[in-house]
C-alpha positions, 0 to 999 in steps of 0.5 A, spaced: 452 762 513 458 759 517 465 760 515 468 755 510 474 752 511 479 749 506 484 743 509 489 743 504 496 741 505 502 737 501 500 730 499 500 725 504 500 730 511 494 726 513 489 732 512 484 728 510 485 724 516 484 730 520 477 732 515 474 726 518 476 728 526 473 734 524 466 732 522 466 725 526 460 723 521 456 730 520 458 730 513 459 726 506 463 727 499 468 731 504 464 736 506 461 737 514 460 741 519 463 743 526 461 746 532 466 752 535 465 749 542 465 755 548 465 754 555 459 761 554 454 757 551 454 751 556 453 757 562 448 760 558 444 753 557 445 751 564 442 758 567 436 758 562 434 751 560 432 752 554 428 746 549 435 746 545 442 748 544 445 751 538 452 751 538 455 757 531 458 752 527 464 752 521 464 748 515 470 745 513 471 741 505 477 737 503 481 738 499 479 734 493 484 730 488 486 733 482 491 738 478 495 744 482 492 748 479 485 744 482 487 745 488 488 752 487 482 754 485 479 749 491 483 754 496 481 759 493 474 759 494 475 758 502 474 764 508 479 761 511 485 755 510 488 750 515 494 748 513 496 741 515 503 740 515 506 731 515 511 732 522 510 724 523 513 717 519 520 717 516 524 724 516 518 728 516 520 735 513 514 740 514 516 746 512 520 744 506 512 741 504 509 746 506 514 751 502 513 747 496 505 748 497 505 755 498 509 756 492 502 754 488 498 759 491 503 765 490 505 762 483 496 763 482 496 770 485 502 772 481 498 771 475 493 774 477 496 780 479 499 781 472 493 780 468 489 784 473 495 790 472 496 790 464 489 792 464 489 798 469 496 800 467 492 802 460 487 804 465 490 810 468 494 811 462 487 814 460 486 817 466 480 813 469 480 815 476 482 810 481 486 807 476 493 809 479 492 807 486 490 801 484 496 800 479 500 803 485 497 797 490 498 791 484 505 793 482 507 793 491 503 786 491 506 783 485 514 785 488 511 781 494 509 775 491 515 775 485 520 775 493 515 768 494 512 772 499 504 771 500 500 777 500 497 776 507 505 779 510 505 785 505 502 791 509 497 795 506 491 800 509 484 798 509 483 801 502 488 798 498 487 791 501 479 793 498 482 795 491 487 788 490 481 783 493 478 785 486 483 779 483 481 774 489 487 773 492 488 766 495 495 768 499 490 773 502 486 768 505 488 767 513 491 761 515 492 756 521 498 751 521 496 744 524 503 741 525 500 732 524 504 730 529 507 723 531 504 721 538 510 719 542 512 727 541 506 730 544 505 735 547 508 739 543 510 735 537 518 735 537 524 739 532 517 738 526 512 741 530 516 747 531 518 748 524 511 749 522 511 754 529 516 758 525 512 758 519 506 761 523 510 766 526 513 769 520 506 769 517 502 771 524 498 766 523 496 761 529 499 754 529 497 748 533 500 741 535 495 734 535 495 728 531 489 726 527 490 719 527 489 720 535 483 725 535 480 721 531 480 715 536 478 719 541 473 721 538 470 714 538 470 714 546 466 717 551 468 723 555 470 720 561 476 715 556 478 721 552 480 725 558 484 719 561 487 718 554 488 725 553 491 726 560 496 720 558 499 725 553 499 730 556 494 734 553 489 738 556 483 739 552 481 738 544 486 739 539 479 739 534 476 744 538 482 749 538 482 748 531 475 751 531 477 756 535 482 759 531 479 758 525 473 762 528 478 768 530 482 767 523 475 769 519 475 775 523 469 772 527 466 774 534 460 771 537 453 774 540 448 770 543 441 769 544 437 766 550 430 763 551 427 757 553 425 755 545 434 755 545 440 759 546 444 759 541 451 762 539 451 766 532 457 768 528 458 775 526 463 779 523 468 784 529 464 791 529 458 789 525 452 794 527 447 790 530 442 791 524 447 787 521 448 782 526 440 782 526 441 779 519 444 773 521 437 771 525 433 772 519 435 777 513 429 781 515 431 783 521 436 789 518 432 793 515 426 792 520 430 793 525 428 797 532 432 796 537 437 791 541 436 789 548 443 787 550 447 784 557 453 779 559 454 772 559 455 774 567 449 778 568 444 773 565 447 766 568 445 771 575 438 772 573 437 766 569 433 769 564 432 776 560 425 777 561 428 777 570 433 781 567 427 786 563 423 786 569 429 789 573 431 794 568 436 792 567 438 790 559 441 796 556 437 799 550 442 799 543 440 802 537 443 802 530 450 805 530 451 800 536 456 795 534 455 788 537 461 786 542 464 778 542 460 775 548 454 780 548 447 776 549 442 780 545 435 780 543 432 785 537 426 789 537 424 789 529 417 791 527 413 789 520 
């Protein structure tokens, strides 16, 4: 399954325009995909020649029309949040906007929190076990969120994180910050781009300057004129595909791929994931059948143009269950029946 990705942002930041960039018509009612671009990939398919090319993909939704707490519930249910903040038209003021639609997704947390910790309070009063550290972990989030604080900034182990994602936590969720920029202040997007900066850095979130309104013209162009255009700004490559990404590193994702004459194809696989599990992400069948995996670089596949030379030479590593599928590996799984 691709990573879902929410745009949200305050009313008017040209988040919807962004949304269709995105998408460039692959996608109806707010909802598309978008291919991860990566340099890998093109290699791989130059070396190989398969039939096809799969690029790994996001899924991006806009944020419908409706209530705050709507829009809450929308961003509640995305793997990842992109950000759009409005750094164009007259006397823009991202970081207030952005401050003000953050406050909702604290406020929806708080509620959260407390109603979850009313119930494990009477809980660890009664001595259920596990209850206390869960009490200890929502009474430090919910300090954090009363200080209007999100609660990807509050430090916690790997065990009390698990423990508050019982009250599905949207705060929690990772972010990547779009300053919507003016054209005439590109590159860098001026004073209200470097007010989304310093949001993102507080947030240790990425953040990234573009103008929506001119990705979406470019997209309209042929490689060539984009490139004379973006030039013309200053802008050396895709601000849509540095979205994608970030979002992609935002999710916690690293990419393996596979490498035939059928296709090459990247596939999206969560970081240190056993290679059963991202043999699942072929087919489900995969993980339990799994056997073996064959496994090589980019590099040394782009040198011997296929894995069956590079199998002849002996030259693929054999991995076995317990291994641990690296960001760049070029895989194929050995699976039984």
């Amino acid at each position: 399954m691709p990573v879902n990705v929410a745009i949200v942002g305050p009313t008017g930041s040209g988040k919807t325009t962004l949304f269709n960039a995105l998408i460039s018509g692959r996608g109806a009612d707010g909802v598309g995909m978008v291919d991860v671009p990566d340099e890998r990939l093109d290699r791989l398919a130059a070396a190989v020649k398969p039939l096809k090319t799969t690029a790994a993909q996001v899924r991006v939704e806009d944020t419908p029309p409706g209530s705050r707490a709507q829009r809450v519930a929308f961003a509640r249910q995305a793997d990842v949040l992109v950000k759009v903040a409005r750094c164009f038209g007259p006397d823009p003021d991202p970081a207030a906007e952005l401050e003000e639609f953050a406050l909702d997704l604290v406020l929806a947390d708080l509620a959260s929190v407390e109603r979850r910790l009313e119930i494990v309070a009477k809980e660890a009063r009664a001595g259920k076990k596990d209850a206390q550290s869960e009490h200890d972990v929502l009474t430090a989030a919910k300090a954090h969120l009363d200080g209007g604080k999100e609660l990807r900034t509050l430090t916690l182990e790997s065990d009390q994180r698990e423990l508050l994602m019982g009250v599905f936590p949207v705060t929690m969720k990772p972010a990547v910050y779009v300053a919507n920029s003016a054209d005439q202040l590109l590159p860098g997007g001026g004073e209200p781009a470097a007010k989304v900066a310093r949001l993102a850095n507080a947030e240790r979130a990425p953040a990234i300057v573009l103008s929506a309104r001119l990705e979406s013209e470019l997209g309209e162009l042929d490689p060539a004129e984009q490139a004379e255009m973006r030039a013309g700004y200053g802008i050396d490559e895709s601000g849509l595909g540095r979205i994608a990404r970030a979002v992609w590193e935002a999710g916690g994702l690293i990419t393996y791929f596979t490498a035939g004459e059928p296709e090459v194809r990247a596939w999206p696989c969560e970081r240190d994931a056993p290679a059963p599990i991202a043999a699942a992400k072929i087919h489900t069948d995969f993980e339990k059948h799994f056997i073996r995996a064959e496994v090589t670089s980019v590099d040394e596949l782009v040198a011997a143009g296929s894995m069956d030379a590079l199998r002849a030479a002996g030259k693929l590593r054999v991995e076995g269950r317990e291994y641990r599928v690296k960001d760049g590996d070029v895989v194929f799984f050995r699976v039984g029946r």
